[in-house]
PAVO-957129 format. One line per 8 residues: their letters; for each residue z, x, y of C-alpha. Coordinates in steps of 0.25 Angstrom, whole numbers, always signed. Each point is the difference from the previous one (the first is absolute). Example, Ala and Ser with C-alpha at 12.3 -4.5 7.8 and 13.67 -1.06 7.14 Angstrom:
<recs>
as) +31 +49 -18 ~ -2 +6 +14;
</recs>
This chain:
<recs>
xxxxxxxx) +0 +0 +0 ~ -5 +5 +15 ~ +14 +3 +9 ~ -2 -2 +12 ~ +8 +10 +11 ~ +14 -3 +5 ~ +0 -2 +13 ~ +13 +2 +9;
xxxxxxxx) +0 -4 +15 ~ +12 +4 +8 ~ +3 +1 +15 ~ +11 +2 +11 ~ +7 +13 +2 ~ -2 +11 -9 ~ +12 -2 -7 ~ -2 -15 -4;
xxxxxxxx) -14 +5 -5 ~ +5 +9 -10 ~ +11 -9 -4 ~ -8 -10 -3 ~ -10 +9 -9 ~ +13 +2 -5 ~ +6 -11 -3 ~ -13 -5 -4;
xxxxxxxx) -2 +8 -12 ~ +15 +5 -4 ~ -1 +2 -13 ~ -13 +5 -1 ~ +4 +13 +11 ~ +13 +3 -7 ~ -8 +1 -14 ~ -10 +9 +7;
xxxxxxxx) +9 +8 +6 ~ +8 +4 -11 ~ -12 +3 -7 ~ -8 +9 +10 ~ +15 +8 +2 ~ +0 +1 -15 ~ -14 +5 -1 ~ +6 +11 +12;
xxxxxxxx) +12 +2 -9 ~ -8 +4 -13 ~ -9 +10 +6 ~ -14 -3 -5 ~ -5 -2 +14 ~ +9 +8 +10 ~ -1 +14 -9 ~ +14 -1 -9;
xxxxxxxx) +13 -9 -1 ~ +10 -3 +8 ~ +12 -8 +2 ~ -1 -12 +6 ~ +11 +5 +11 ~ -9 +12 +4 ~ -13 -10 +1 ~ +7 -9 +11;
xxxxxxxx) +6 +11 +5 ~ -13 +4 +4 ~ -7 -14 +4 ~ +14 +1 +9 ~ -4 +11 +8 ~ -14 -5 +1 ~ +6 -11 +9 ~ +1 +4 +12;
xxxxxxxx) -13 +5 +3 ~ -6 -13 -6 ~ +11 -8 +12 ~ -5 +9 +12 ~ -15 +1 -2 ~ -1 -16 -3 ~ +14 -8 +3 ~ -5 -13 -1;
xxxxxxxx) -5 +1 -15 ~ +12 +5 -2 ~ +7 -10 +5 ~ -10 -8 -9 ~ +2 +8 -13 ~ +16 -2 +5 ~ -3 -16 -2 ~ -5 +4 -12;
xxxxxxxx) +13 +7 -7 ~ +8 -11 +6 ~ -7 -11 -8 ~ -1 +8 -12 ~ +14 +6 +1 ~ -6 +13 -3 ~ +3 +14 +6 ~ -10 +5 +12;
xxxxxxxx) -2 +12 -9 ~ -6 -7 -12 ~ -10 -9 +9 ~ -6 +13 +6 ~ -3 +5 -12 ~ -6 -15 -6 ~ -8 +1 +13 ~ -3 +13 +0;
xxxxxxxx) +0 +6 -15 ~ -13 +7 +0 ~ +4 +7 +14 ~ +13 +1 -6 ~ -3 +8 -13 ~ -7 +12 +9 ~ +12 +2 +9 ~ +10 +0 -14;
xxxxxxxx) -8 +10 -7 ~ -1 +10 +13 ~ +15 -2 +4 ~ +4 +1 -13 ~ -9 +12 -4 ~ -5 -7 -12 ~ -9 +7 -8 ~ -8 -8 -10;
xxxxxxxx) -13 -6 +1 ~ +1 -15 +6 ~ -12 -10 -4 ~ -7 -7 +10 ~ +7 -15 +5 ~ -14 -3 +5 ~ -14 -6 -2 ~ -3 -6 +11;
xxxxxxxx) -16 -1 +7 ~ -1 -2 +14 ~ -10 +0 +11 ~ -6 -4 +13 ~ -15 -6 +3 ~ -4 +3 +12 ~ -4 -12 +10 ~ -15 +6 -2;
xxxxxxxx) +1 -2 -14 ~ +4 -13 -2 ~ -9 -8 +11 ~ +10 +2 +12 ~ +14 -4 -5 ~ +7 +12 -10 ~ +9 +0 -10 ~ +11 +7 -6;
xxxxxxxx) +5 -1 -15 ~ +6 +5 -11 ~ +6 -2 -14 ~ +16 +2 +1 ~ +3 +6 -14 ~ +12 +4 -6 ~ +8 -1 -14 ~ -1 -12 -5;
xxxxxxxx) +13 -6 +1 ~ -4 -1 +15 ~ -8 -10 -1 ~ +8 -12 -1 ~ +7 +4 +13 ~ -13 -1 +8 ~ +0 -11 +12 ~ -5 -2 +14;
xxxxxxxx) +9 +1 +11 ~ -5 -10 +13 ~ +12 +8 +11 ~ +1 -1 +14 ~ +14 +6 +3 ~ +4 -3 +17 ~ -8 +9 +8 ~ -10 +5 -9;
xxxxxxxx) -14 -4 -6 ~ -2 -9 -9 ~ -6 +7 -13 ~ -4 -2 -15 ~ +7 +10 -8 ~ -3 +0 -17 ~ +10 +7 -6 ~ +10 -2 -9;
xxxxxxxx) +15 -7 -1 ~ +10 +9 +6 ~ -9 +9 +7 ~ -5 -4 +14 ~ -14 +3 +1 ~ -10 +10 -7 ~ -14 -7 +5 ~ -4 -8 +11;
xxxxxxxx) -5 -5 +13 ~ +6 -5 +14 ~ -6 -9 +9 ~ -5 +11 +9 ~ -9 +4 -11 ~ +7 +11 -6 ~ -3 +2 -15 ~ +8 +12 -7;
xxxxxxxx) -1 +2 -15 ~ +5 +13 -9 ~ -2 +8 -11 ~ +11 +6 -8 ~ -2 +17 +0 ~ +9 +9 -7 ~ +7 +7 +10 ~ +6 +15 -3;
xxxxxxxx) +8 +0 +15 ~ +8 -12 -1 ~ +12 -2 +9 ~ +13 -6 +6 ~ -9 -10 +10 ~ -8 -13 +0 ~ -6 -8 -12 ~ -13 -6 +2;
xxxxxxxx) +2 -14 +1 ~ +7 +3 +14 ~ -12 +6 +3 ~ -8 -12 -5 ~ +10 -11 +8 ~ +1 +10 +12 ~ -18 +1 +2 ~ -1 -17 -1;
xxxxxxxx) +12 +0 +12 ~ -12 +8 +8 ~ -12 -7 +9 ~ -10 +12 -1 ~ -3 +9 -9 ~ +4 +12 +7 ~ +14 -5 -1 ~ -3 -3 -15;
xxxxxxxx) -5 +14 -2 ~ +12 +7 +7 ~ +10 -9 -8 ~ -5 +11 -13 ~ -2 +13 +8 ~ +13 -1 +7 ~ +8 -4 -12 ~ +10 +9 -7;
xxxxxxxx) -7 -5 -15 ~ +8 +1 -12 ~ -10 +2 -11 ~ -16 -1 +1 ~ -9 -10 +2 ~ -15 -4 +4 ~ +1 -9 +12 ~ -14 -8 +5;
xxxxxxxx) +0 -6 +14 ~ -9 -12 +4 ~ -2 -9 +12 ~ -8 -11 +5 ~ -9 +11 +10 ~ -5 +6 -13 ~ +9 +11 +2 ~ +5 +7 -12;
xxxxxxxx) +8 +11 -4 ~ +3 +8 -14 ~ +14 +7 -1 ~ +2 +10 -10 ~ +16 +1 +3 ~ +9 +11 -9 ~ +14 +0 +4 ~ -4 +15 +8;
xxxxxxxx) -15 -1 +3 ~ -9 -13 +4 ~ -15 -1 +2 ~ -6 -10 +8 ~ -14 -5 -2 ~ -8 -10 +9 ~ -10 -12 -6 ~ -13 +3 +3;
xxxxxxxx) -13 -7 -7 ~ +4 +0 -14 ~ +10 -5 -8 ~ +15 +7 +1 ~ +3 +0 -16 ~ +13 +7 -3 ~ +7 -1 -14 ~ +11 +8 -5;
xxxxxxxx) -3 +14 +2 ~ +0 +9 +11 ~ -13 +3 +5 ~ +2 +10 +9 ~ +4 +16 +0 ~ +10 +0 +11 ~ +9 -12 -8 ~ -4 +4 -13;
xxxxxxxx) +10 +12 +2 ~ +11 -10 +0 ~ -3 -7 -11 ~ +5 +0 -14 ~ -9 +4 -10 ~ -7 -16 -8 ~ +1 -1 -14 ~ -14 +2 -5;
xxxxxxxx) -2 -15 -4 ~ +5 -4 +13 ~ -9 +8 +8 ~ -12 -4 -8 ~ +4 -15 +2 ~ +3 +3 +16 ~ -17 +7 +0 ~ -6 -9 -9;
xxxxxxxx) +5 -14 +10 ~ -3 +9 +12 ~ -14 +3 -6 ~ -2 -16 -3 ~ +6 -4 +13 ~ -12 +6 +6 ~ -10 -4 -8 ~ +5 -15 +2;
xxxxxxxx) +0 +1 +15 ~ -14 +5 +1 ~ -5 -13 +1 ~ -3 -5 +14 ~ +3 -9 +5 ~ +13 -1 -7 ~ +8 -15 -1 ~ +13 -5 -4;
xxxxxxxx) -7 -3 -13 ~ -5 +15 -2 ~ +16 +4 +4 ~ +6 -8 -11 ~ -9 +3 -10 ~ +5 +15 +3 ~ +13 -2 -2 ~ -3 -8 -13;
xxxxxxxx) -7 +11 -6 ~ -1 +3 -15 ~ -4 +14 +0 ~ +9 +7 +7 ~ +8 -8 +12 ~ +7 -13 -7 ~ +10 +10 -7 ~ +6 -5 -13;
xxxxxxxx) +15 +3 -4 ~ -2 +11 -12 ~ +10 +10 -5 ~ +5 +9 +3 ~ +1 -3 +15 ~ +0 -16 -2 ~ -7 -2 +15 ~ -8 -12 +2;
xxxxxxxx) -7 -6 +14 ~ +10 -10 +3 ~ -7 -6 +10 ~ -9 +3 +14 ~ -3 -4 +13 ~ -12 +0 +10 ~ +0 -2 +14 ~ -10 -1 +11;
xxxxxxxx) +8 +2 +15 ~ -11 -6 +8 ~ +3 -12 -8 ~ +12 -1 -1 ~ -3 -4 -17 ~ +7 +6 -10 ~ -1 -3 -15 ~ +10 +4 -9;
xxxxxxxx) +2 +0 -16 ~ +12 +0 -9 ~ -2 +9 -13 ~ -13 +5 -5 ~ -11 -4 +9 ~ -9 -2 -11 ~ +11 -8 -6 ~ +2 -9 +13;
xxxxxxxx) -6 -7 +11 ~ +0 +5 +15 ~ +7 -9 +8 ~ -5 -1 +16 ~ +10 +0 +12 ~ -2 +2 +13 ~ +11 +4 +12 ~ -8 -9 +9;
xxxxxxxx) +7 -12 -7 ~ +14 -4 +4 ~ +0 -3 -17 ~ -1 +9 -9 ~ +0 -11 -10 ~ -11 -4 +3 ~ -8 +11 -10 ~ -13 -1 -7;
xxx) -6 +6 -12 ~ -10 +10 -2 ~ -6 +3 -11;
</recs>
């Protein structure tokens, strides 16, 4: 049976926001929780094992850099804790776990290879490309226990725009777009250089608070990041930005005529120095959806329909859970600023049907589907 996407819509200050995310999906956050601290705690993805004391004990110190680069979201992640009755410790590192493993296994000096918590493919089409009116999209992959967490957050906190964030429960954004027409989207990136600093759905949260991309684009380069991550900027002017952002080093590379395609490799020298080494079955999947991303976007001029049909891909870009690293697609969004559309999929895109929302209806309720 098709699922359709859960959509949550919240308003008010930033604190009634997260509380009612909290409140509205209690149980759901504290079983998350407890598994992505235990997944911390037994090493597989952060280097070696550690005691659940130590693992908050580091989330704790991340805390304060998270409070003073955006305190709003954490006012908002605060509503959050409260509702679930869990620590603020724990919800960073729900929210932030694939930031949070780089900064683990640098402070801690961890020595054994990490796999990858990614699969994600993302990309922007240039307004050229696509008959005036761009788009950005991705897959938002993870292991495959993620996907039932997966919802739409419909959030206008006071003072800030109104924005359509898909995420999952517990964490307060990962892809999304404002009503000013800023789109952000990530890839996940295996960071040698992670730090005491900022997790990467602050950085999210903090670009769609922005009315120009410029703003957008500084919220990244000025941010003390705690592990590594791909960031892709887009707005309703056709302006677009790729980020390739280590915890030590970023490199920022501007749209131009063709298709911004990044997946979960670093593609350049001066960030590849900061990364740690793929496992070789990861780095052939991270190519080989690069290399078909391309040859998907080709086409000219490319619609919603060539878009999903990406993101639905058999070959190489609808990614399956398989052993050992049980990663599945468990979802993807699509978004086109100079609209203000954006269609969103629970689980596997080829699985499910793309539902249509837009930020210039007062209800997001009221949602079409695609196929």
């Amino acid at each position: 049976m098709k699922k359709k996407i859960r959509v949550l819509k919240a308003s008010g200050t930033p604190y009634e926001v997260g509380f009612a995310h909290g409140r509205s999906y209690p149980n759901e956050i504290r079983h998350y929780t407890k598994e992505r601290v235990q997944l911390v705690c037994d090493g597989l993805w952060s280097g070696g094992p550690l005691p659940r004391e130590e693992v908050l004990a580091i989330a704790e110190a991340c805390l304060p850099a998270h409070e003073a680069y955006a305190p709003e979201l954490f006012e908002e992640m605060q509503g959050i804790a409260a509702a679930t009755e869990l620590p603020l410790a724990a919800m960073l590192i729900v929210s932030g776990f694939t930031d949070f493993v780089d900064t683990v296994y640098s402070v801690t000096r961890q020595k054994a290879a990490r796999p990858p918590v990614d699969d994600c493919t993302a990309f922007i089409v240039p307004d050229s490309a696509a008959n005036g009116a761009g788009f950005f999209g991705q897959t938002w992959d993870m292991h495959d226990t993620a996907t039932q967490y997966v919802i739409l957050l419909d959030v206008q906190p006071n003072g800030a725009p109104r924005s359509l964030v898909f995420t999952t429960t517990g964490c307060i954004g990962q892809i999304g777009m404002n009503e000013h027409g800023i789109c952000v989207g990530i890839n996940n990136l295996l960071g040698a250089d992670g730090q005491i600093g900022i997790t990467w759905p602050f950085v999210v949260r903090k670009i769609l608070q922005q009315k120009n991309i410029e703003d957008a684009l500084a919220c990244i380069t000025e941010a003390k990041l705690a592990g590594a991550h791909n960031y892709l900027l887009f707005d309703g002017n056709g302006r677009g930005y790729n980020v390739e952002a280590m915890s030590s080093h970023h490199v920022v590379t501007p749209l131009a005529e063709e298709p911004l395609i990044h997946t979960n490799h670093c593609l350049l020298p001066q960030t590849k120095q900061f990364a740690q080494e793929r496992p070789p079955e990861a780095q052939v999947s991270s190519e080989a959806r690069l290399d078909r991303a391309g040859d998907l976007l080709r086409k000219r001029p490319l619609t919603i329909q060539h878009l999903i049909a990406l993101t639905r891909d058999p070959q190489a870009i609808c990614v399956r859970a398989q052993p050992p690293f049980h990663v599945e697609s468990c979802g993807a969004a699509i978004m086109q600023p100079k609209t203000g559309t954006f269609w969103a999929v629970w689980g596997l895109p080829s699985e499910n049907e793309y539902e249509q929302f837009h930020l210039a209806t007062e209800d997001t309720e009221e949602r079409e589907k695609i196929s």
